[in-house]
N, C-alpha and C positions, 0 to 999 in steps of 0.2 A: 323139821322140814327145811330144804336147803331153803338160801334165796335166787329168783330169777333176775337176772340181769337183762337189762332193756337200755337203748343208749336215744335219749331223747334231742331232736333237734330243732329248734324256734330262733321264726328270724323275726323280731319286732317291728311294726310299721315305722317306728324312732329311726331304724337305720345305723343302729348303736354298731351291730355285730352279729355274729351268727353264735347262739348259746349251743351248748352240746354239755350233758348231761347222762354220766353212767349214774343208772339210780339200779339200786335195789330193792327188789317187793319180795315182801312174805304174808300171805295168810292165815289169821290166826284164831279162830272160832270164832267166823266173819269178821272179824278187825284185821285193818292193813297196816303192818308194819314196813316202813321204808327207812332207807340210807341214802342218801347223794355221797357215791362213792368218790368220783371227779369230777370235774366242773369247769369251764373256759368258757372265754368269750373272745372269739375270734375277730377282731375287728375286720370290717372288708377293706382289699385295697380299692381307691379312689375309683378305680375303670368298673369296680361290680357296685359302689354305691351310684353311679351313676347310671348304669345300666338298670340297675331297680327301680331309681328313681324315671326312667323315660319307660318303664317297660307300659303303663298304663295306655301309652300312647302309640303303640305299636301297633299294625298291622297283623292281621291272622296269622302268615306266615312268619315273620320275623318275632310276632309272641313264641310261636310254637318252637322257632329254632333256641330261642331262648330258654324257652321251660327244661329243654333236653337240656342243654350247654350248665343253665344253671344246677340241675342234677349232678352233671359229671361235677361240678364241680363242690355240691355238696356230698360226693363220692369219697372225691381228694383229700377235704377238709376229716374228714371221718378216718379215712385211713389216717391221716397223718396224727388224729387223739389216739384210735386205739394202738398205736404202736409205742405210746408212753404209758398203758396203762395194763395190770396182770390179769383180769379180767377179761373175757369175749362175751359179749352179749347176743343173747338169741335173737334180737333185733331190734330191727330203726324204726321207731316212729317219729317219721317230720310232718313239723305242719309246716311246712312251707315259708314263702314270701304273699303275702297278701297282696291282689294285684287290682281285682276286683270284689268287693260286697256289695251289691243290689238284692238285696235274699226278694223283696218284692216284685222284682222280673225274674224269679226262679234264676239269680245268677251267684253266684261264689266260686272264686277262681284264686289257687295256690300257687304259685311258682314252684319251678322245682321235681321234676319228672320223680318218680320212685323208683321206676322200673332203672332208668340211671344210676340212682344211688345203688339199687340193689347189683347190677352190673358191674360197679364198677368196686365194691368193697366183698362180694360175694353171700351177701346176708339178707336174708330177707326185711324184707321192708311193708310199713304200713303209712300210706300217704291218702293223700285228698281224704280230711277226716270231716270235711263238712259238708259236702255236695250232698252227701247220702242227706243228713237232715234237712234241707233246701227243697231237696225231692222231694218228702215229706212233707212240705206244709213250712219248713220250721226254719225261724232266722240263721240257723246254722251257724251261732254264736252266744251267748258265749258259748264254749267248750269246759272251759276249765271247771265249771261248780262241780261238774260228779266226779271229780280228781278231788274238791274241795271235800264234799260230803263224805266219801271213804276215808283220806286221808287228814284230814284236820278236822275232825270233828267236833274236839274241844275248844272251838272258837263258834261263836254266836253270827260273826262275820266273815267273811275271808273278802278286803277291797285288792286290787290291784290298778297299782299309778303306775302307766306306760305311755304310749301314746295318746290313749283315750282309758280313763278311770273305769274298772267294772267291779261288780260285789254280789257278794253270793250270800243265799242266807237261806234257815229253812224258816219256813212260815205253817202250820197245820198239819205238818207231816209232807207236807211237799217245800221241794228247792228250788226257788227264785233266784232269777238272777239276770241282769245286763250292765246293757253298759249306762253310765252316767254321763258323762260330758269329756271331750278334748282332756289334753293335759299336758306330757311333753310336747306333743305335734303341734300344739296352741302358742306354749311355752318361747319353741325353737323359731314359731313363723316371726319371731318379735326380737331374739336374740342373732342368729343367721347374720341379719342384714347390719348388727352391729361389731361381724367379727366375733362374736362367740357361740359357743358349738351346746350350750345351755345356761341355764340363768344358775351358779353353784349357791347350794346352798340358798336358795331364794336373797342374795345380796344386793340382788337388781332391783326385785318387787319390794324391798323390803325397804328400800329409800322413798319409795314413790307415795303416791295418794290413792285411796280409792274414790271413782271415778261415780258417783249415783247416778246419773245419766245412761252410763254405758252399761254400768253391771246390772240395771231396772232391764237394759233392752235385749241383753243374753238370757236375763233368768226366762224371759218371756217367751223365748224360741218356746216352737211348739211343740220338738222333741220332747220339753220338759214335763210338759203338761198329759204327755200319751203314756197310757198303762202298757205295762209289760206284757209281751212279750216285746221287747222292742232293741236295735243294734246299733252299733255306727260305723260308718267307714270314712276313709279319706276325702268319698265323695261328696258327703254332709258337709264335713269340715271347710270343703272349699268353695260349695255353694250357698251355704246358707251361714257356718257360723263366722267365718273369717272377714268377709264381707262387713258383716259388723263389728268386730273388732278394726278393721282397715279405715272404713270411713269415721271414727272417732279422734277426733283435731288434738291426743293427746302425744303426751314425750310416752318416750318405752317404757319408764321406771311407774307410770301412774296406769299404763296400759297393763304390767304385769301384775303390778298392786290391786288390779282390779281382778285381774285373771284367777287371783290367787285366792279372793274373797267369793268370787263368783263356785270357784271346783272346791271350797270346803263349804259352801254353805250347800252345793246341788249335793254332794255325797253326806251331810248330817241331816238334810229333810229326811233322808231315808231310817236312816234311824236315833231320830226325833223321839224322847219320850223314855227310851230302853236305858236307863242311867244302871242298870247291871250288867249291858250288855259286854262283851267282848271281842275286838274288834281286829284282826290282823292283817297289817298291813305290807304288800310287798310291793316290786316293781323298783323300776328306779327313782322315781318318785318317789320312794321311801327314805331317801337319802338328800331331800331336798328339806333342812332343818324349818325355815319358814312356810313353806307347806303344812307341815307335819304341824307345826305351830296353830296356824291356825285351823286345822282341822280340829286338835286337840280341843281349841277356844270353842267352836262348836257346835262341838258333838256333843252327846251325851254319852258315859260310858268309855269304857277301858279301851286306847289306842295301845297299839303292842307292836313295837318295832324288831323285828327276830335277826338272828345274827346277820352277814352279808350273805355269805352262801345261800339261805332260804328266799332273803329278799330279793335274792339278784336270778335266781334262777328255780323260782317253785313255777312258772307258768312252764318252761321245759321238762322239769320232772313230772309234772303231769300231765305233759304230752306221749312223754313216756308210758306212762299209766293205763292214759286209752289205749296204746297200743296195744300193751298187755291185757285190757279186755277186749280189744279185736281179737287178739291171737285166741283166747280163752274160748269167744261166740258170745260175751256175754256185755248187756246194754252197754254204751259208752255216749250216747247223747240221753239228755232228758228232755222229753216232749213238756213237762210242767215250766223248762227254763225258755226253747224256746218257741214256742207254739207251734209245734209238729204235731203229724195226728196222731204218733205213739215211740214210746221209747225206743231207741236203736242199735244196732252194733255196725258204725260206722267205718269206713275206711277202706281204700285200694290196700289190697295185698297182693304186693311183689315180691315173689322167691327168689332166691340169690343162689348159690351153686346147686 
């Protein structure tokens, strides 16, 4: 059985880049075998990371002009990969720019028109992959664990450290999954201001102290305390968790030292106890040695760093994935991950010629 080619495209809340990812799927007496064919991270130039960064604050109309604009232009960025690459994919699935998550006001909002993309590269395209669960009942995030559950099976865990940490796991026969806490978005609000664009290799945190004071009144957020199904967006981060990070009378290197004790102890409460467990971890955060360090410290159970390719770009290959079970008709959110009243086949499909 051939493989089907799908050209996956994510643009993280970090602001790092826009990922594009040819992946290939085959099925194989229910097991999914994949390839990540090619792979890039297109940095944005200065005028679209700023334009992301103000879109939240936009007017109806000036969003909307924007949703299109950004489209054509995740059109451009597409032609301009598959013209280096031998492969044509049967199609795009983007998840967009995340602009808005309030799943509690029935809102979730992507940047990034589809109908655009599909116009402008001639392919069809599967976009807005989480309104459909929002509709539902369902926090319309995370996404990734039924990309986790098919395709990495042999892992106990699947976390991902991006802007905000999420982890997927099966528990009874059903798949759990959210987010955990901030991470680089936490990271960046504390490095930014000192002239650097992230904390490398945790160098910064890694001089400083931890802070008992501060890290008692993070763990306390009430997020921490509430049973899943549960998300986070930008807009947590800037009401309730930064706020307390802000008014803490510390230097940056004791603020991060805390950060860093704070996002490995919320993600090893979770799996607390599983000293057989196995745990993979991607994101960019995967590539932050003292992080990883003290996660290592503790957790329980096998942390598993996978090459760069995987760690840098498995949230786009399996955006990819969903697409391919949009195209198919078959589930691509799980109502057990986020409390929707049932499983779905999510996503705008935009034909292209």
């Amino acid at each position: 059985m051939n493989h089907t080619y799908i050209l996956g495209l994510m643009s993280g809340t970090s602001l790092d880049g826009l990922d594009l990812v040819l992946a290939a799927f085959r099925e194989d007496g229910g097991r999914w075998e994949w390839q990540i064919r090619e792979a890039v991270t297109q940095p944005y130039p200065q005028e679209w990371t700023e334009r992301l960064q103000e879109a939240p604050a936009l007017g109806g109309e000036a969003l909307m002009l924007l949703h299109k604009r950004y489209g054509r232009y995740l059109g451009g960025e597409v032609r301009t990969f598959l013209a280096g690459v031998s492969s044509t994919p049967v199609l795009i699935s983007s998840h967009g720019h995340t602009v808005y998550h309030r799943p509690e006001q029935g809102l979730t909002f992507q940047l990034g028109d589809g109908n655009e993309i599909a116009a402008a590269t001639g392919l069809p395209v599967v976009w807005d992959l989480r309104s459909g669960d929002v509709a539902l009942g369902g926090q319309g995030a995370p996404l990734v664990p039924a990309g986790d559950r098919y395709l990495f099976p042999e892992y106990d865990y699947c976390l991902n450290l991006g802007g905000f940490s999420n982890i997927s796991y099966e528990k009874e026969g059903r798949r759990l999954a959210f987010d955990i806490s901030p991470v680089n978005l936490a990271m960046q609000h504390i490095t930014l201001p000192l002239g650097m664009a992230y904390d490398r290799d945790g160098e910064l945190g890694r001089k400083g102290r931890v802070n008992g004071s501060l890290l008692e009144a993070l763990d306390a957020l009430d997020y921490y305390h509430t049973l899943p199904p549960k998300s986070l967006g930008r807009e947590w981060l800037e009401e309730v968790f930064l706020p307390v990070l802000d008014n803490a009378p510390l230097s940056p290197e004791d603020k991060l030292r805390t950060l860093y004790e704070h996002i490995s102890r919320q993600i090893c409460r979770i799996t607390e106890g599983d000293a057989a467990g196995r745990m993979l971890v991607t994101g960019g955060g995967a590539h932050n040695r003292f992080l990883i360090e003290r996660i290592r410290e503790n957790c329980a159970g096998e942390v598993i760093i996978p090459d760069d390719r995987l760690a840098d770009y498995k949230e786009a290959l399996i955006f990819a994935f969903l697409g391919l079970l949009r195209l198919q008709g078959r589930p691509n959110t799980l109502a057990s991950v986020t409390g929707a009243e049932r499983d779905a086949c999510s996503g705008v499909m935009s034909r292209g010629k």
